[in-house]
C-alpha positions in Angstrom: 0.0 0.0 0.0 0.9 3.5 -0.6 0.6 6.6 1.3 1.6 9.7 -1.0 -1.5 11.9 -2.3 -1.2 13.6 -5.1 0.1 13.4 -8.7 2.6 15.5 -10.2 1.5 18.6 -10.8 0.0 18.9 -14.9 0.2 14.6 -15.0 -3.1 12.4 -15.3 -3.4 10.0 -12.7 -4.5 7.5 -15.5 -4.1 7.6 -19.6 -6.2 6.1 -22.1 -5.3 5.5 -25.5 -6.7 2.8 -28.5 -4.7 0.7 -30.0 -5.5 -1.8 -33.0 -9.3 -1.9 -31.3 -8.5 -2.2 -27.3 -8.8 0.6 -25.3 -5.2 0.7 -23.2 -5.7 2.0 -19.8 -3.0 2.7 -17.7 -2.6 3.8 -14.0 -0.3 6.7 -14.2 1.1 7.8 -10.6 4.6 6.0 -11.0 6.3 8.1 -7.8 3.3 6.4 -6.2 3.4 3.0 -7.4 -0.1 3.9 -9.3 -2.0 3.5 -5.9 -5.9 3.5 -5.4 -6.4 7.8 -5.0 -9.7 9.2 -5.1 -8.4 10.7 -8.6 -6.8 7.9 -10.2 -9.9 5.9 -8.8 -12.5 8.6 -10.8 -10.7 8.3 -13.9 -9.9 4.5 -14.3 -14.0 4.4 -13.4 -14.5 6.9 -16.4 -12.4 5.7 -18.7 -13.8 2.0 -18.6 -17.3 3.4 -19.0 -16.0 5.7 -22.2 -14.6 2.3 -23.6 -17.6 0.4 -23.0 -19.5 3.1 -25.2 -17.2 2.7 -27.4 -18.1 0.6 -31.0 -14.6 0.5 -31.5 -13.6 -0.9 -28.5 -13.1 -4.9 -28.7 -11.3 -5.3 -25.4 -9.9 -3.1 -22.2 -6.8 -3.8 -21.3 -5.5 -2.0 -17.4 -2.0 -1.3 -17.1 0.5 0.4 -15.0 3.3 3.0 -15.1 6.4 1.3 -14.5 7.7 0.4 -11.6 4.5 -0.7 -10.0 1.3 -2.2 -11.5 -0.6 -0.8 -8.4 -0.1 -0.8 -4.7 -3.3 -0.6 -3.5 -5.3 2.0 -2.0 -3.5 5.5 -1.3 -4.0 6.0 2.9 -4.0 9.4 2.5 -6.4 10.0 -0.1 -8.6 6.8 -0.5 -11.1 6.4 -3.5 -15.0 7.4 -2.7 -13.9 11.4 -2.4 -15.9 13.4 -4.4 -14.2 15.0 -7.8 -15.0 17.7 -9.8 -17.8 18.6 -7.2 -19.5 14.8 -8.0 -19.8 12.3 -5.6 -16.9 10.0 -5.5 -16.3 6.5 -7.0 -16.1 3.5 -4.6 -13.6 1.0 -5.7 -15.9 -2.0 -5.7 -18.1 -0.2 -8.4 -15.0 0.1 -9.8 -14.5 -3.6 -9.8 -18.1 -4.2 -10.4 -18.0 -2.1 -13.9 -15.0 -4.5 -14.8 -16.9 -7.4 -13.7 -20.3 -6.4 -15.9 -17.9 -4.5 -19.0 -19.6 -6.4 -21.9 -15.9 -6.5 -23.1 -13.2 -8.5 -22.1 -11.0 -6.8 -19.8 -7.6 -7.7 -19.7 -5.3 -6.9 -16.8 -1.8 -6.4 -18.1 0.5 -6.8 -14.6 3.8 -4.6 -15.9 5.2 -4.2 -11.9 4.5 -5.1 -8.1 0.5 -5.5 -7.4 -0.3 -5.3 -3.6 -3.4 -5.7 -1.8 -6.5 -3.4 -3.4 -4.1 -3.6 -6.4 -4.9 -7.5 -6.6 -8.8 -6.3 -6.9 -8.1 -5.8 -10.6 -6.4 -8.7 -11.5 -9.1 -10.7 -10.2 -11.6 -8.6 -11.4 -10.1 -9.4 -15.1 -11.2 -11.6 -17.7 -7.8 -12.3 -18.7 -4.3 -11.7 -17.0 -1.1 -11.7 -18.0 1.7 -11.0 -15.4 5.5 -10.1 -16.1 7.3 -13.2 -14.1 9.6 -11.6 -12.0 6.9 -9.5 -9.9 5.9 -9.3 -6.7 2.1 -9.3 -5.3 1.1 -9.8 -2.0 -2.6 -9.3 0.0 -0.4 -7.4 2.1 -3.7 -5.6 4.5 -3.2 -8.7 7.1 0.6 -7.0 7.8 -1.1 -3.5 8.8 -4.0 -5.0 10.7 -6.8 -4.6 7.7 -8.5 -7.6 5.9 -8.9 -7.7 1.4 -12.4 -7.6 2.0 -13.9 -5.7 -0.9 -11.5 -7.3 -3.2 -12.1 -11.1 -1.7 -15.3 -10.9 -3.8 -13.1 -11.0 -7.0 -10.7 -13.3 -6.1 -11.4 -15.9 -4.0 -13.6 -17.4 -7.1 -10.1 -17.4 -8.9 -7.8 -18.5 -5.6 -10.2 -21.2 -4.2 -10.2 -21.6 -0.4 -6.5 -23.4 -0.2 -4.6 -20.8 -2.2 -7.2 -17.9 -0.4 -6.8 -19.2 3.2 -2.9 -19.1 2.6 -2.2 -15.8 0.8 -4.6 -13.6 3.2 -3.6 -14.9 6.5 0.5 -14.6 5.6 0.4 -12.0 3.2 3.3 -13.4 1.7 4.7 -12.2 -1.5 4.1 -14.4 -4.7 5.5 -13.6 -7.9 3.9 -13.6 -11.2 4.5 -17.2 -12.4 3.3 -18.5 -9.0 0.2 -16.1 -10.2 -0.6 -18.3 -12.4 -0.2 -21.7 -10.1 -2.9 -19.9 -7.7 -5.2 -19.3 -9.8 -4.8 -15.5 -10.5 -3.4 -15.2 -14.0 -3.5 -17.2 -17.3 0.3 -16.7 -18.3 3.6 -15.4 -17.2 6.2 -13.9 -19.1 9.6 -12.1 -18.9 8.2 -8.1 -18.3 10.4 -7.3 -22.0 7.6 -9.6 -23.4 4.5 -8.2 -21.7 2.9 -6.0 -24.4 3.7 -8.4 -27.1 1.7 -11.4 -25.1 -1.0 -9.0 -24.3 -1.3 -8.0 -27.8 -1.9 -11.6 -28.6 -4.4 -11.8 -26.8 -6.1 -8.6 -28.5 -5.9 -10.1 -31.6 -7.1 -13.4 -30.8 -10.6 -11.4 -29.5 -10.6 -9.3 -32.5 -11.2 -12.4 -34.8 -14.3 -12.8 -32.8 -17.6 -11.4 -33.7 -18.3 -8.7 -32.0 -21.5 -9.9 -30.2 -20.6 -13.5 -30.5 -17.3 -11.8 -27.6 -20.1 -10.1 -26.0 -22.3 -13.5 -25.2 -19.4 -15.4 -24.4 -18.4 -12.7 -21.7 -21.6 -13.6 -20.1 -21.7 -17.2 -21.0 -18.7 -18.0 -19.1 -20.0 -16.0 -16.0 -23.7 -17.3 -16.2 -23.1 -21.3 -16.7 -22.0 -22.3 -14.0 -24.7 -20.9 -11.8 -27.0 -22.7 -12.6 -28.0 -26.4 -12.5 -27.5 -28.7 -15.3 -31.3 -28.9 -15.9 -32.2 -25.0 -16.0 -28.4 -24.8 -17.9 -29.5 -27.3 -21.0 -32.9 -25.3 -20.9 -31.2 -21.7 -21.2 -28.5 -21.9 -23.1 -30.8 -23.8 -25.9 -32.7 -20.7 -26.4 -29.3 -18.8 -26.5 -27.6 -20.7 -28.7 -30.7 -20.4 -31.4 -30.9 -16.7 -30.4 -27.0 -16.4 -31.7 -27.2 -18.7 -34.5 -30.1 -16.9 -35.7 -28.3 -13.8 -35.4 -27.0 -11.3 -38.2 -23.5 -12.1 -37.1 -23.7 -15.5 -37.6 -25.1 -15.5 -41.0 -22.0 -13.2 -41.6 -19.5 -15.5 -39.6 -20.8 -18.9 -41.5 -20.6 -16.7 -45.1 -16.7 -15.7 -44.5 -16.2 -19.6 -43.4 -18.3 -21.3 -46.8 -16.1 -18.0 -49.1 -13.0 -18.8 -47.7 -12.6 -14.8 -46.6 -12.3 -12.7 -43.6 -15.5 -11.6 -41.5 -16.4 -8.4 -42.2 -15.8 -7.2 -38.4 -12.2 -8.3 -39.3 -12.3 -6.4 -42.4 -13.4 -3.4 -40.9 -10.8 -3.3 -38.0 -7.9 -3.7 -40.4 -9.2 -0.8 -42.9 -8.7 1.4 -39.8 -4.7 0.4 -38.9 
């Protein structure tokens, strides 16, 4: 966790950018380790609601300013304060609007990611972690608990790895990320945009509602039972097979040519 306030005078606490169809995101308070500020808090909340407007957004990917991906949440200046004379954003809205983005978020973890920090990663769809990094639920070593961000990733950790990590707050580097649960790969940090990127691209081949469903497929399925699952997911597969998209999708297969989502993406690099 972090304790410094405020950013550098005439810096954004966060910056957004598109790339190649995915909105980029990153935490920008480096001399801060990009901790949780009221500000930084705002913004990231902002700019994943700008992104999910956006028909040119295919994915969100959430970054960090080098050293640090995030430290967690700023002591001095905690998120919730109000900004710009609105009322402030709590960080588990935050995490909810990751949670319910209809597009695939992607956390890319450049640096160190500590306690509230570690509420993004498992908020995530996808994670990819540099593999010499550091993360710990550190709040057990100042007398606090990861309760808001438990919600996100216990359902990733499981009770053995959860149990473990909260109680110690030992650190855990990014390849043992991915042996707990939290991320999908590691890789050397020189290699972290070019994996993430992968991953972009690998989305961007997907239709761009078929991504949508899947988003929620994955989240719905396995709450219910296997009765009400057969039952609901027959009427949503006809629903998608019956859709426009499809009719594209199954064309591009029979012609032997691209999908006209991919076609429309590449006129615009």
């Amino acid at each position: 966790m972090s304790s410094n306030a405020t950013p550098t005078p005439g810096q954004e606490a966060t910056r957004y950018e598109i790339d190649r169809g995915a909105a980029w995101i990153t935490l920008n308070r480096p001399a801060n380790r990009n901790a949780l500020s009221s500000v930084l808090v705002n913004e990231l909340d902002a700019h994943i609601a700008a992104a999910n407007e956006d028909p040119a957004v295919r994915s969100i990917v959430i970054t960090g300013t080098d050293p640090a991906f995030c430290a967690g949440a700023d002591l001095k200046d905690p998120p919730g304060r109000a900004s710009t004379g609105k009322p402030g954003v709590q960080y588990a809205d935050v995490l909810k609007r990751i949670v319910d983005s209809p597009k695939p978020v992607i956390a890319a973890v450049n640096g160190a990611a500590f306690a509230g920090g570690l509420g993004l990663v498992g908020a995530s769809d996808i994670v990819i972690a540099a593999e010499e990094i550091e993360c710990s639920f550190s709040e057990v070593r100042i007398g606090v608990i990861p309760a808001i961000i438990a919600v996100v990733c216990m359902p990733k950790l499981g009770p053995l790895h959860g149990m473990k990590l909260f109680v110690t707050g030992e650190r855990f580097s990014g390849a043992q990320a991915v042996t707990v649960g939290l991320a999908h790969r590691a890789v050397p940090r020189a290699q972290l945009r070019e994996a993430v990127q992968q991953e972009i691209d690998m989305i961007n081949l997907g239709g761009p509602l078929a991504v949508v469903e899947c988003k929620k497929l994955a989240r719905r399925a396995p709450q219910l039972s296997m009765e009400e699952g057969f039952k609901e997911m027959a009427v949503w597969s006809r629903r998608m097979f019956d859709s426009a998209e499809a009719a594209e999708g199954m064309a591009a297969f029979r012609e032997k040519r691209k999908p006209a989502w991919v076609q429309a993406l590449e006129k615009k690099q």
